[in-house]
Backbone bond lengths (Angstrom), bond angles and torsions (degrees), N, CA, C in turn:
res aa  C-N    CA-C-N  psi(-1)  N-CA   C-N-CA  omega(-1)  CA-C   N-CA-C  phi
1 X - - - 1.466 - - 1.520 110.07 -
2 X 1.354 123.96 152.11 1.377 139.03 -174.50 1.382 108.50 -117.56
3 X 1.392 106.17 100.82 1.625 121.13 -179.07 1.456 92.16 -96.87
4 X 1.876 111.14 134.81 1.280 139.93 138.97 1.295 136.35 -58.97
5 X 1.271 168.26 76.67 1.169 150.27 -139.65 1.524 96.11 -122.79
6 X 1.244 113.76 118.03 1.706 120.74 -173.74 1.552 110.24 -130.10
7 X 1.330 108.93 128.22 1.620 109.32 -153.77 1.675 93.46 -165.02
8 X 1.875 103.11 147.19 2.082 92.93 167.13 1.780 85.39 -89.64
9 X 1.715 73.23 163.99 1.336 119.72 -175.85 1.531 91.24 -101.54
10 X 1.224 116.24 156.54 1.131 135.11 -172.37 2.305 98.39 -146.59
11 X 1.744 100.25 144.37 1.362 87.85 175.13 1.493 128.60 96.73
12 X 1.334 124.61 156.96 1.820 118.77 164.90 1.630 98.29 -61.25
13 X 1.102 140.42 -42.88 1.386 123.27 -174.39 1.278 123.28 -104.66
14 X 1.464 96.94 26.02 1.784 100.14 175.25 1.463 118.10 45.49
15 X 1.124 103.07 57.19 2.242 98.69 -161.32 1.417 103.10 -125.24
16 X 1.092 101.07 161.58 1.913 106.66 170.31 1.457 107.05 -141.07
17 X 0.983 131.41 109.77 1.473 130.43 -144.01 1.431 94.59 -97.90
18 X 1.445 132.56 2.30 1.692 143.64 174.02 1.832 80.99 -83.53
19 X 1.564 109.19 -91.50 1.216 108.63 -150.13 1.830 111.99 -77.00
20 X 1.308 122.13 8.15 1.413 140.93 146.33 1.582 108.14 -49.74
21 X 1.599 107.60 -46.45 2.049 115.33 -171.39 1.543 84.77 -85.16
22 X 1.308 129.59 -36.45 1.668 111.71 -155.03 1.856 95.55 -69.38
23 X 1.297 120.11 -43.18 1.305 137.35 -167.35 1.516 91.05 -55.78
24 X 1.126 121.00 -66.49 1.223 119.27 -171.75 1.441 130.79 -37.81
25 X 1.549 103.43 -52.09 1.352 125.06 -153.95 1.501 84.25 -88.92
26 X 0.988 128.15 -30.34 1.882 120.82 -174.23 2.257 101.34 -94.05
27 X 1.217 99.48 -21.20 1.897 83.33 163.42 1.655 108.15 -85.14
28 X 1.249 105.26 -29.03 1.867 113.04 175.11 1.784 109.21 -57.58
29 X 1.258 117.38 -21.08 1.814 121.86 164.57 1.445 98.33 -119.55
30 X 1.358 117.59 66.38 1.373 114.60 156.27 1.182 138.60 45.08
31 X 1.535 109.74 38.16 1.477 121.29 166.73 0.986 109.61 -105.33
32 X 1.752 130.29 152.41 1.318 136.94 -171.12 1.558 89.82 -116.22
33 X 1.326 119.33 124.05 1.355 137.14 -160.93 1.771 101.35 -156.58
34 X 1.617 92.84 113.90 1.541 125.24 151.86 1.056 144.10 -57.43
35 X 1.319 163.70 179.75 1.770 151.41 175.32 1.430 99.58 -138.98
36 X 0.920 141.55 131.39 1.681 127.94 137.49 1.794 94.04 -119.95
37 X 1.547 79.05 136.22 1.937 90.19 176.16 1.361 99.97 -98.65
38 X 1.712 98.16 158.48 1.768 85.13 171.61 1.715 73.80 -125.64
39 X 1.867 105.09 140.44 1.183 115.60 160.10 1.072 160.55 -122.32
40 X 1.762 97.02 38.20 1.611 111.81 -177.14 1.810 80.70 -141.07
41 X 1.728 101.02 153.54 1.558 93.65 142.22 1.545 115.58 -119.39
42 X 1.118 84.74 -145.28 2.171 101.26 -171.98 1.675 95.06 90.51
43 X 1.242 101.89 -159.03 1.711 130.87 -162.70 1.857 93.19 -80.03
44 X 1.637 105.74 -60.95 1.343 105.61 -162.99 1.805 96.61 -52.29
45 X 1.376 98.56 -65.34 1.918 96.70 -156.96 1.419 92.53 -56.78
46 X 1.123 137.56 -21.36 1.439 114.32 -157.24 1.534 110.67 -72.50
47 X 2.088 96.37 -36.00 1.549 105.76 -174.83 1.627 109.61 -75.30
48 X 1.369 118.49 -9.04 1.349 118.86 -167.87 1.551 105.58 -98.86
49 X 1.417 113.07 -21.68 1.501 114.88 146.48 1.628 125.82 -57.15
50 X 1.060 122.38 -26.64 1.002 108.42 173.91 1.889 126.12 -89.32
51 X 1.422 110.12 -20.36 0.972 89.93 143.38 1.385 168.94 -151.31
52 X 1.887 80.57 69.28 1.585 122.04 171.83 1.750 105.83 -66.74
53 X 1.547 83.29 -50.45 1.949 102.20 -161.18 1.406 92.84 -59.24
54 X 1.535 136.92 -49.09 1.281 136.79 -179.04 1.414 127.85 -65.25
55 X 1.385 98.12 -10.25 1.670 103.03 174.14 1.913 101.68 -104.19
56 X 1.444 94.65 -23.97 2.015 78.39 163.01 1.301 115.43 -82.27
57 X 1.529 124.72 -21.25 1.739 124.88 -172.67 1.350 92.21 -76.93
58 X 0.831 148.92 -9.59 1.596 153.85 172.68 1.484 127.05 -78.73
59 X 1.440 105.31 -31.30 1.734 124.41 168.17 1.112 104.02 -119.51
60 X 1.363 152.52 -11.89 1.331 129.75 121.88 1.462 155.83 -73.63
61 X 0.880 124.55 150.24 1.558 122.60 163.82 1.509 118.78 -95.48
62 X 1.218 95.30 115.56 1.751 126.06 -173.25 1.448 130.40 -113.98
63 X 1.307 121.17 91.83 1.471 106.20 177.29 1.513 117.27 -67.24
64 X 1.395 113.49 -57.07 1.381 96.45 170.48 1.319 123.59 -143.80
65 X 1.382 125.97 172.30 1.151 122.58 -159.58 2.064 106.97 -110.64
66 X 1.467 96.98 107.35 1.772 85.36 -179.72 1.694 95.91 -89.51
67 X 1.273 120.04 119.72 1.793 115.80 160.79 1.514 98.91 -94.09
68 X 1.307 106.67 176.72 1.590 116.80 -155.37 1.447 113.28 -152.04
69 X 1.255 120.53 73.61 1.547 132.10 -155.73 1.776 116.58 116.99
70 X 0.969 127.56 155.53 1.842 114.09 178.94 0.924 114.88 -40.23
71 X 2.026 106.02 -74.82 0.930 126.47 -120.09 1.919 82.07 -73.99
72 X 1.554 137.85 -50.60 1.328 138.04 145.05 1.447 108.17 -1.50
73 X 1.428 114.89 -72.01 1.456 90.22 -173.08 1.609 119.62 -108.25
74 X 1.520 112.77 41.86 1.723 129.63 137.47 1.745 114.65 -71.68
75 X 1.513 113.01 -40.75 1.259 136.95 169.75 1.617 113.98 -52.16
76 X 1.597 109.53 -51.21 1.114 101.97 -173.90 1.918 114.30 -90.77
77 X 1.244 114.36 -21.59 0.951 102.32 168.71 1.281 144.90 -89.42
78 X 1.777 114.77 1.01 1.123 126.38 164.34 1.760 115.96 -83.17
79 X 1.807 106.98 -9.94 1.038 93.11 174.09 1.979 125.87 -116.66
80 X 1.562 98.87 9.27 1.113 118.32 176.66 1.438 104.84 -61.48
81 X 1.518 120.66 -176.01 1.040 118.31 175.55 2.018 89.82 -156.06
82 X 1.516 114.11 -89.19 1.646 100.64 -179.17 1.566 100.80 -103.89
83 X 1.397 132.55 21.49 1.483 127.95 176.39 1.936 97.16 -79.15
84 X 0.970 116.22 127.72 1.641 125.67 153.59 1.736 105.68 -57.13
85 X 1.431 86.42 130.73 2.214 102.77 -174.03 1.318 104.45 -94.90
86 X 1.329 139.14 149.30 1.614 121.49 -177.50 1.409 81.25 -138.29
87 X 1.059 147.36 149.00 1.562 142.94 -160.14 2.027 87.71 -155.50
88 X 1.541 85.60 109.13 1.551 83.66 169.62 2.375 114.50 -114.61
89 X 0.948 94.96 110.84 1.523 115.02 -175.65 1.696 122.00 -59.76
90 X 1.254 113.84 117.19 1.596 91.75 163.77 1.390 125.08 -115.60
91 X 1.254 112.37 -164.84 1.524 107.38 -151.38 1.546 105.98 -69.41
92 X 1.692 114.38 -11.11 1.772 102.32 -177.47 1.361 88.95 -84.51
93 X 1.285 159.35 -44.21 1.623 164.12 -173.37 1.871 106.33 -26.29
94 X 1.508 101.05 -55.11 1.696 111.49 174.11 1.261 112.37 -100.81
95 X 1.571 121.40 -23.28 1.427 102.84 -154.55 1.436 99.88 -97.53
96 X 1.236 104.44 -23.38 1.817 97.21 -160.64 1.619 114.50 -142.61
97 X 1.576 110.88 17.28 1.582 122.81 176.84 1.542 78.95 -89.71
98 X 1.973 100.18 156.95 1.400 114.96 178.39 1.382 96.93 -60.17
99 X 1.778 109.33 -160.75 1.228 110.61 -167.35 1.802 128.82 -94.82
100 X 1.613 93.76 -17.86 1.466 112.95 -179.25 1.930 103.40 -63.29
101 X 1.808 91.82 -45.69 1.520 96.34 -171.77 1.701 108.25 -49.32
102 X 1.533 104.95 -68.28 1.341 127.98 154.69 1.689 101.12 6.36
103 X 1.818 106.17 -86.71 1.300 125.50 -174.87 1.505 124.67 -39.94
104 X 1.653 102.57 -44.76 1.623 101.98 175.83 1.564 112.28 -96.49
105 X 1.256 111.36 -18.71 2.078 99.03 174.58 2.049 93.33 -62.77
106 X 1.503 112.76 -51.49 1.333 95.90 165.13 1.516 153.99 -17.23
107 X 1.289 95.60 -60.99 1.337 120.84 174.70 1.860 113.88 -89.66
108 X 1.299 118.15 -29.64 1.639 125.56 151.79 1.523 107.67 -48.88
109 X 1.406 122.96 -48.20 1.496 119.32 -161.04 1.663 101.95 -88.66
110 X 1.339 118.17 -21.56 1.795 114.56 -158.05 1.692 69.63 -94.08
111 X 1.657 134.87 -91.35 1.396 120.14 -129.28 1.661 97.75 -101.05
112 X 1.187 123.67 -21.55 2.007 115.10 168.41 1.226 140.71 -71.78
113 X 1.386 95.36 -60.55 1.608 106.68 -178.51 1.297 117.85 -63.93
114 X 1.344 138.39 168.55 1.407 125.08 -166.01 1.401 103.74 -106.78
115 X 1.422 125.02 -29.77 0.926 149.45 160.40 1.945 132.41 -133.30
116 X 1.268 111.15 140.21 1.361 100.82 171.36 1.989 106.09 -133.41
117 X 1.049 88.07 142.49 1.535 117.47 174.13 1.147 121.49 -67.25
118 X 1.669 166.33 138.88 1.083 150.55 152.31 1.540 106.80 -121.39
119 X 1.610 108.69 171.55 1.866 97.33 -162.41 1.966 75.92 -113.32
120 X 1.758 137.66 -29.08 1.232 111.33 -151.87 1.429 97.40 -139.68
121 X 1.499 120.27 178.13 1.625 123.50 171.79 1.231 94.07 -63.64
122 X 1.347 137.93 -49.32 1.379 135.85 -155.69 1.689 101.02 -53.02
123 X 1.218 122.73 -51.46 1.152 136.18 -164.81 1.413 124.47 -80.61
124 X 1.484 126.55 -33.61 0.945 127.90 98.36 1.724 159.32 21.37
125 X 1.489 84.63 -49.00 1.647 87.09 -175.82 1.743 88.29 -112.62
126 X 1.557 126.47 1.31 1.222 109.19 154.05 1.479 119.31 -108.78
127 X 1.504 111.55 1.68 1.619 90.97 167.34 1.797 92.81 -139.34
128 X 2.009 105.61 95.25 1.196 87.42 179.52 1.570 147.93 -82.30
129 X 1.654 98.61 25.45 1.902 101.47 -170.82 1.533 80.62 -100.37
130 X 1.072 127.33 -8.50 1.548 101.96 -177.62 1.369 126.47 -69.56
131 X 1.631 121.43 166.25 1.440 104.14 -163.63 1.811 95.61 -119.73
132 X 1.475 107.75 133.12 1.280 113.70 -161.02 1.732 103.82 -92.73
133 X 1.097 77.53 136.48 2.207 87.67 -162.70 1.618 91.75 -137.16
134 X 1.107 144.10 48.85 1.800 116.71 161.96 1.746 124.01 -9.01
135 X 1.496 110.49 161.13 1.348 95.63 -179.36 1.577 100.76 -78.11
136 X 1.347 119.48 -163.58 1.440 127.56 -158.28 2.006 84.69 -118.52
137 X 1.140 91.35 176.25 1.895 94.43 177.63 1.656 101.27 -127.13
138 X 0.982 107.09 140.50 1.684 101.10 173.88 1.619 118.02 -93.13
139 X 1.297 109.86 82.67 1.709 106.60 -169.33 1.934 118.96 -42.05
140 X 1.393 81.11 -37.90 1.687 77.11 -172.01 1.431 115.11 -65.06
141 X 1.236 123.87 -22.60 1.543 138.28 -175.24 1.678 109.57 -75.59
142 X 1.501 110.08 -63.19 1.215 146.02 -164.11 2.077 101.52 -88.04
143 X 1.136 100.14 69.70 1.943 95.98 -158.10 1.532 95.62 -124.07
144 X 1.400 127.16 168.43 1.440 136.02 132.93 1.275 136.69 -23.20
145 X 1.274 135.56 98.34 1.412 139.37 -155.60 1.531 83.43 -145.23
146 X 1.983 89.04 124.18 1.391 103.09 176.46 1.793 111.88 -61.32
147 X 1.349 128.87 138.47 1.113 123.82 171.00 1.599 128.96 -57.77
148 X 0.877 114.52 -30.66 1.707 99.48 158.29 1.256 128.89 -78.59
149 X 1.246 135.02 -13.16 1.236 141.67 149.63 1.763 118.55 -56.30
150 X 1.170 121.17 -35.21 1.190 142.29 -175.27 1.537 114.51 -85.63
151 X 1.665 102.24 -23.72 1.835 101.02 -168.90 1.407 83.46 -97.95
152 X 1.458 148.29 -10.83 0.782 166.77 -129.84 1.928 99.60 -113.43
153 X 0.977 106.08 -73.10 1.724 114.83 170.70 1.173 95.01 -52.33
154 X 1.229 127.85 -57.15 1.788 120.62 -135.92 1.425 95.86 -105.83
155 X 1.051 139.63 8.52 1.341 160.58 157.33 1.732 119.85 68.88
156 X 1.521 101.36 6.32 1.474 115.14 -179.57 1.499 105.20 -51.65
157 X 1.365 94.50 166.11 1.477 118.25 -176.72 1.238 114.81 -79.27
158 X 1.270 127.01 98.71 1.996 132.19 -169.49 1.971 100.74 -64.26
159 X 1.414 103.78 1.83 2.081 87.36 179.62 1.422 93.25 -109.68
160 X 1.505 116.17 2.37 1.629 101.62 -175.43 1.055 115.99 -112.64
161 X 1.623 132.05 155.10 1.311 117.16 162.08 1.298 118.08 -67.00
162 X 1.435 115.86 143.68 1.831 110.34 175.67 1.518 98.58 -135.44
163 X 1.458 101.13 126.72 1.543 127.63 172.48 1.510 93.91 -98.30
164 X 0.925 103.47 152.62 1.450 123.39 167.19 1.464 126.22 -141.85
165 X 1.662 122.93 125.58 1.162 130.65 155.99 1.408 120.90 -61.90
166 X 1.746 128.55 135.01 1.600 121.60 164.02 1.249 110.76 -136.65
167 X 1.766 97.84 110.27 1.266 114.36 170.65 1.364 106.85 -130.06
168 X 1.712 113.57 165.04 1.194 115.61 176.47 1.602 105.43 -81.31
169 X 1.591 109.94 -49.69 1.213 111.71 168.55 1.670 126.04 -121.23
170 X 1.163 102.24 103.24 1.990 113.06 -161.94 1.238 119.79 -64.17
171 X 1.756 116.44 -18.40 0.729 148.00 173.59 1.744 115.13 -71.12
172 X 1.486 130.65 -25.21 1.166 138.10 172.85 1.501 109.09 -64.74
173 X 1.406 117.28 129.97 1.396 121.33 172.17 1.255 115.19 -70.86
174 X 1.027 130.00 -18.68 1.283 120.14 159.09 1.799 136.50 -69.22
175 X 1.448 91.94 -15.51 1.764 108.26 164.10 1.174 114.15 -82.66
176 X 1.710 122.17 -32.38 1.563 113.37 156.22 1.509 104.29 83.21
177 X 0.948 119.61 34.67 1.813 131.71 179.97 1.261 109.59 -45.02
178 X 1.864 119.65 -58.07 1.513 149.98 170.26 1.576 91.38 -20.53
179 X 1.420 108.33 -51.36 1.651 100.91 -160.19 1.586 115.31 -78.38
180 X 1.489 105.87 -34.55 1.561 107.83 -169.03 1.579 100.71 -81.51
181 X 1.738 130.67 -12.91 0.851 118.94 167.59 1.341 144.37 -92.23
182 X 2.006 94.25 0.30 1.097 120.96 169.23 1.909 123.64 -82.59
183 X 1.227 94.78 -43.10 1.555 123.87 153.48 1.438 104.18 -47.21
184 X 1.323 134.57 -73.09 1.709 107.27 172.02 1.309 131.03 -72.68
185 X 0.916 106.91 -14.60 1.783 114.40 169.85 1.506 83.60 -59.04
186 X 0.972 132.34 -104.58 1.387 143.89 -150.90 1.263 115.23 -25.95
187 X 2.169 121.49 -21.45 1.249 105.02 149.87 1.233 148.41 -63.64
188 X 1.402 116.89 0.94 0.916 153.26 -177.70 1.979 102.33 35.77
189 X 1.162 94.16 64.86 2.082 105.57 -175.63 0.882 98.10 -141.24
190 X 1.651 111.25 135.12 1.490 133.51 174.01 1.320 120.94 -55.32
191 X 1.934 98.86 -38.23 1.145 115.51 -145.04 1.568 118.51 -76.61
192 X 1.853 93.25 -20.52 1.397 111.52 -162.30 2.219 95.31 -110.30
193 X 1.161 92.41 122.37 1.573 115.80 175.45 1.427 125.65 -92.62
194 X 1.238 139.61 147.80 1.323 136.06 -150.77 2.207 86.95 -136.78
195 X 0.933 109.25 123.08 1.385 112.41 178.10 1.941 114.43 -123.58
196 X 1.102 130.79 127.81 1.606 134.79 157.77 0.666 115.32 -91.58
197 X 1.746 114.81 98.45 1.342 124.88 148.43 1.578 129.14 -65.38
198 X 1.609 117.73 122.74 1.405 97.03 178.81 2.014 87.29 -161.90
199 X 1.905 86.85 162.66 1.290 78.13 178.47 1.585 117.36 78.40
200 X 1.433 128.48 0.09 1.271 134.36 -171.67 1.939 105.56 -90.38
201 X 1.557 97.19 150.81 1.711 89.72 179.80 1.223 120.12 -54.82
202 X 1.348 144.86 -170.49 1.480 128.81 136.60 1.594 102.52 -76.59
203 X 0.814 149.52 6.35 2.077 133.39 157.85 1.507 93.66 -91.39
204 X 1.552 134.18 -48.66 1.403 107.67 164.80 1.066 135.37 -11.72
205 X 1.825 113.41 -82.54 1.112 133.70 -142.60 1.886 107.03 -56.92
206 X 1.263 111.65 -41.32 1.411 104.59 -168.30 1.526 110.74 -62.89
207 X 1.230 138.07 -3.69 1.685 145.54 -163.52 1.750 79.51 -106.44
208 X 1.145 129.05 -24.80 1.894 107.60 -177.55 1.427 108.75 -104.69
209 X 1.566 110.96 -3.33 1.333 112.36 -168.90 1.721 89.02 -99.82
210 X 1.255 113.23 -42.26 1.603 104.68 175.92 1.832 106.14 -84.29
211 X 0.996 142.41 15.14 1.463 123.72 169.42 1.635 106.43 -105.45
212 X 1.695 113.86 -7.70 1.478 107.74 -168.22 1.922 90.89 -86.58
213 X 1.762 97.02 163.78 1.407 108.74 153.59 1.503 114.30 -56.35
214 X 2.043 109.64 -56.84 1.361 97.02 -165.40 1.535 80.62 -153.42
215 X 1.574 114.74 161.32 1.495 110.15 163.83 1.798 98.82 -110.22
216 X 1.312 91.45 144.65 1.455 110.20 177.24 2.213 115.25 -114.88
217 X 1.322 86.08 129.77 1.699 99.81 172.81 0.989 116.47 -108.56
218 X 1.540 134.81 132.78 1.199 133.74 142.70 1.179 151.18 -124.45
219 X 1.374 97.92 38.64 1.499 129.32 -149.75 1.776 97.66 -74.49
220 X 1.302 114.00 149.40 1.515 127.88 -175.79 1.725 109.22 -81.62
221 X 1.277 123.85 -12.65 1.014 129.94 -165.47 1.797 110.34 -170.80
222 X 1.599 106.20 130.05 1.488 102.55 -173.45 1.344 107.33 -134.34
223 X 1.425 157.17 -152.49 1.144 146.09 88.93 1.053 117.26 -83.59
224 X 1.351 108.54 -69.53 2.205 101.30 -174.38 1.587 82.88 -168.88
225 X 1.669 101.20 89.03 1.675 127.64 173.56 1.397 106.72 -60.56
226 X 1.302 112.19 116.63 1.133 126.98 149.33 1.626 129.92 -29.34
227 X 1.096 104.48 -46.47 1.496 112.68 174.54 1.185 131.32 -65.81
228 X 1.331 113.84 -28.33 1.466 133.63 165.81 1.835 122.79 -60.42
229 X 1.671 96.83 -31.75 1.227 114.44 -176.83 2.182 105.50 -73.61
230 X 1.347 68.53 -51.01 1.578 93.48 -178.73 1.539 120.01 -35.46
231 X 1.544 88.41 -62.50 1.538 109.66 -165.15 1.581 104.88 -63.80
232 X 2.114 107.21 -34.50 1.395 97.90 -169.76 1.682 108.91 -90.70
233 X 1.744 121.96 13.92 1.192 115.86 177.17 1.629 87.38 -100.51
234 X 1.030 128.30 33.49 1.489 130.32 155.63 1.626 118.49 -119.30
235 X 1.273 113.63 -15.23 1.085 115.58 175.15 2.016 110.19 88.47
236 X 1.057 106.70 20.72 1.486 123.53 178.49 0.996 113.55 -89.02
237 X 1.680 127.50 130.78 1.604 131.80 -169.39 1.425 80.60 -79.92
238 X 1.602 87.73 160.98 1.712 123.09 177.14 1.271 130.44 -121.59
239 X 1.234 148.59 104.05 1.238 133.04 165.47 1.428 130.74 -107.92
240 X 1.209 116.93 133.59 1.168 112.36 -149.14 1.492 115.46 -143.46
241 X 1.645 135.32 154.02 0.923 122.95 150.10 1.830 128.58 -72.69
242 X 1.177 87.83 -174.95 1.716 96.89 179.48 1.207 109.11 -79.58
243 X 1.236 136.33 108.60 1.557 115.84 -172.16 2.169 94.01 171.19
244 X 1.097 111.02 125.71 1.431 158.81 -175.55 1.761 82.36 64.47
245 X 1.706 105.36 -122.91 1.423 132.86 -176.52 1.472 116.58 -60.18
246 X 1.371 127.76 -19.39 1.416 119.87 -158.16 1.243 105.17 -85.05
247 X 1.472 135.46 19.13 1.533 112.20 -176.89 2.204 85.78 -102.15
248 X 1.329 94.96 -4.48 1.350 96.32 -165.79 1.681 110.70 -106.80
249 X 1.356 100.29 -20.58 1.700 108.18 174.84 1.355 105.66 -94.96
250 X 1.178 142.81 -15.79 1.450 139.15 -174.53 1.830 102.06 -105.25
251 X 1.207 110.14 -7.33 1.468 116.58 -167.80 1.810 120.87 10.64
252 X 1.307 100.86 -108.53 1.509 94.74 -169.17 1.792 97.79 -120.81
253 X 1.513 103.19 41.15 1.702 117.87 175.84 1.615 95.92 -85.64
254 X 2.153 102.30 113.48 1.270 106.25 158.98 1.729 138.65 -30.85
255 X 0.976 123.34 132.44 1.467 102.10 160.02 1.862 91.39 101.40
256 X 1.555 120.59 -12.08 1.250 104.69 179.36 1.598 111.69 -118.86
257 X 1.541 144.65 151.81 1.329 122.16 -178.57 1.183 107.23 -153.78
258 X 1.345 137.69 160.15 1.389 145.31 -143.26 1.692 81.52 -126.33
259 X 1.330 115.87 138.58 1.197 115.70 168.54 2.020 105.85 -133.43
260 X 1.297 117.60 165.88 1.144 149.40 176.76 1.799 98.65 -59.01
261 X 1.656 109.90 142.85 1.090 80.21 163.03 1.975 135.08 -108.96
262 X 1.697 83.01 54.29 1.338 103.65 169.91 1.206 117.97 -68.14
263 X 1.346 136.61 142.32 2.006 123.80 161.90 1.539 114.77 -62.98
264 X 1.053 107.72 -35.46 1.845 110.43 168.29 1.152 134.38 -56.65
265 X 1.506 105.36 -28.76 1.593 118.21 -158.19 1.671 72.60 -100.36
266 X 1.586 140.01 -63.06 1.380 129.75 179.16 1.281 113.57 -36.87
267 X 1.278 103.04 -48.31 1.721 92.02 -161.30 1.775 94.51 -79.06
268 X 1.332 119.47 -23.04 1.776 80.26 169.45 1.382 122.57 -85.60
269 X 0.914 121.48 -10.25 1.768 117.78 176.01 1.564 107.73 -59.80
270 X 2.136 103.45 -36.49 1.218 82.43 -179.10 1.521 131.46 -78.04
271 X 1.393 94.89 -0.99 1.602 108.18 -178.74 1.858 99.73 -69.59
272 X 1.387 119.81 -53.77 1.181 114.81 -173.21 1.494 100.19 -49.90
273 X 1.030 138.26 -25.99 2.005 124.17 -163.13 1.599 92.60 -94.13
274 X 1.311 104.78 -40.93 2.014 86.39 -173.66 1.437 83.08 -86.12
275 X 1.346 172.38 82.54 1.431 132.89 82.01 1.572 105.90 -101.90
276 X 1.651 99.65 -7.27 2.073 80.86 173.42 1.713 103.46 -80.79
277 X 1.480 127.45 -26.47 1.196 132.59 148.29 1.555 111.85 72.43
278 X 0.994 90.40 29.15 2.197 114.99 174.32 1.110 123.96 -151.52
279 X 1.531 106.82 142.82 1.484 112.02 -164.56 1.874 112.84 -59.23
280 X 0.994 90.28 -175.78 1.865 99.46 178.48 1.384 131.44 -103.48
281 X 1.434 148.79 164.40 1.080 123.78 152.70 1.499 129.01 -104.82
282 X 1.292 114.78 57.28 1.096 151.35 -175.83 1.476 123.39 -57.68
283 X 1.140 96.43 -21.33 2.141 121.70 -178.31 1.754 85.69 -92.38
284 X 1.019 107.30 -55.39 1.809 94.01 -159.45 1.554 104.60 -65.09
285 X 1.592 115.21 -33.95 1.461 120.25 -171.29 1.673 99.10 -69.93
286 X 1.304 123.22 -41.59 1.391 112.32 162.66 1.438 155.18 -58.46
287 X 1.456 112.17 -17.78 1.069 150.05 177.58 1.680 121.25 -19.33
288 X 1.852 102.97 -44.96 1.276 103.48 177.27 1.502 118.57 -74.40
289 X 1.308 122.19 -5.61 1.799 153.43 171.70 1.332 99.75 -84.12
290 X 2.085 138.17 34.03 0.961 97.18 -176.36 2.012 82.13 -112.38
291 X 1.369 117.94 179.01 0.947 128.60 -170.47 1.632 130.82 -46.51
292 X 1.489 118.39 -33.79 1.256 135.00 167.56 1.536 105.04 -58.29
293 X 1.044 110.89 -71.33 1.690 124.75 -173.05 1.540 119.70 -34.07
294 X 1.908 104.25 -51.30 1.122 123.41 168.44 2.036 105.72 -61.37
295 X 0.925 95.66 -86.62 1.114 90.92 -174.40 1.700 126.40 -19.64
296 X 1.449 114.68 -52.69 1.349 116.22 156.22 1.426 121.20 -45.51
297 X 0.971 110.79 -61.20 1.998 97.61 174.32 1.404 113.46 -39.69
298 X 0.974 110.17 -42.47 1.558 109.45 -172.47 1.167 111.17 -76.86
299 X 1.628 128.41 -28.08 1.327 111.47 -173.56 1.712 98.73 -99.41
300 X 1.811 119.23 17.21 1.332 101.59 164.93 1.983 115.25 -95.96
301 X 1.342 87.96 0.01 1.727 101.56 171.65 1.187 105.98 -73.11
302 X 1.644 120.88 -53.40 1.246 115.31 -174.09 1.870 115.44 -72.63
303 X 1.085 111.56 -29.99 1.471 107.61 161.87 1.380 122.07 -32.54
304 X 1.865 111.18 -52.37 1.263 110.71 -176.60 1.510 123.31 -59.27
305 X 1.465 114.41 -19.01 1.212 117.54 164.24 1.301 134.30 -115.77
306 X 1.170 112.17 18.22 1.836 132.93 160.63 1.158 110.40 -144.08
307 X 1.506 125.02 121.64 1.179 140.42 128.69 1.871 117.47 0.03
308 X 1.539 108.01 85.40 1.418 93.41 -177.91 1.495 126.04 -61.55
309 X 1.204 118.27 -18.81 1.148 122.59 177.12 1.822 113.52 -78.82
């Protein structure tokens, strides 16, 4: 079968280093998988994607089309014609697009798309034919890195504690920065430092995920954060609010804790991780999230609509 994967690009290399690993890990079990980037957004690029995408479905042969975010697979299904659309959603798609957007990925996923993807229960419990797949984690990427080697890249201070925020943009109110920086203020310790990571490669990220004490979230809205996955295939405590998958991906793994979204109730959880003051086993509790596994779910969706043979 001939999988499409149609998604914006973001960047000089137009890349998404999430659905860059998903691509991977699904040609690594023998799928033959395509790219179309889309590389503008708004109204204009979106409509001028479509009919780009229709002049490649025309010189190719495509069984189906995976898009990767809505507004991707609004794109792909106005320009499909007999390819099956599989539209996989993330948590900003339901949780945190206004309400019109909200209204039509809705109505795209119940009577268009052939299939839709979801990353959490949350998401889920508003579109329930969808089939719930989280992303996959890339262990080999996302690994154990001794901490001085790691404070070492990222150039932090080895006498301090360092928490770290990871966002792409920290600045979004919906990541809620105000709070996690209010939450360490309130420890009122020199010793312990608050850092924003953002914008980092994916080979970066694991040298900031292993040099912090703990990474902290407090985002108002999630589906099933990547970073969380990340941090615990490093073995890095977590603290966190209540919010998409993580009360369910961090489960009852020491060293990680769901907090209120009080600054008090944060800042003591974070006290519990710097005085237990050791990593987690957070990689092994993740395990069924590792890249093979994922990848198979997904290619038993696409079965249902191609003939694997």
């Amino acid at each position: 079968m001939r999988i499409l994967f149609v998604y914006r690009g973001y960047g000089q290399n137009l890349s998404n280093s999430v659905i860059d690993f998903q691509r991977d890990s699904l040609t690594k079990s023998g799928i033959d998988i395509e790219t179309f980037v889309i590389t503008e957004s708004k109204v204009k690029g979106y409509l001028s994607a479509i009919k780009k995408l229709k002049v490649f479905l025309r010189k190719n042969k495509i069984d189906i089309i995976h898009a990767h975010y809505s507004f991707s697979g609004f794109v792909s299904k106005l320009a499909s014609s007999k390819e099956k659309v599989i539209c996989s959603l993330m948590g900003s798609d339901l949780l945190q697009q206004n309400i019109i957007v909200k209204f039509v990925t809705r109505i795209f996923s119940n009577f268009l798309w052939d299939a839709t993807i979801v990353k959490s229960d949350q998401m889920k419990a508003l579109l329930p034919k969808a089939f719930l797949i989280p992303n996959g984690v890339d262990f080999s990427n996302f690994r154990v890195i001794p901490k001085m080697e790691a404070l070492k890249f990222t150039g932090y201070d080895s006498l301090k504690r360092n928490i770290i925020f990871v966002a792409q943009d920290p600045d979004s109110v919906v990541k809620n920065y105000k709070l996690a920086k209010k939450s360490v203020e309130f420890l009122n310790d020199r010793n312990v430092e608050l850092h924003i990571v953002s914008n980092k490669s994916f080979e970066e990220l694991p040298y900031y995920y292993n040099s912090a004490d703990l990474i902290l979230l407090t985002s108002l809205s999630e589906g099933s954060p990547n970073v969380i996955k990340e941090s615990m295939a490093c073995n890095t405590p977590v603290v966190s609010v209540d919010v998409g998958d993580i009360r369910t991906i961090i489960s009852d793994t020491d060293g990680c804790y769901i907090a209120s979204y009080d600054h008090m109730d944060i800042a003591e959880k974070i006290k519990l991780v710097l005085n237990r003051d050791k990593k987690t086993n957070g990689r092994e509790k993740i395990r069924h999230l590792n890249s093979n596994y994922i990848a198979n779910e997904i290619i038993s969706v696409y079965n249902k609509f191609v003939d694997p043979s």
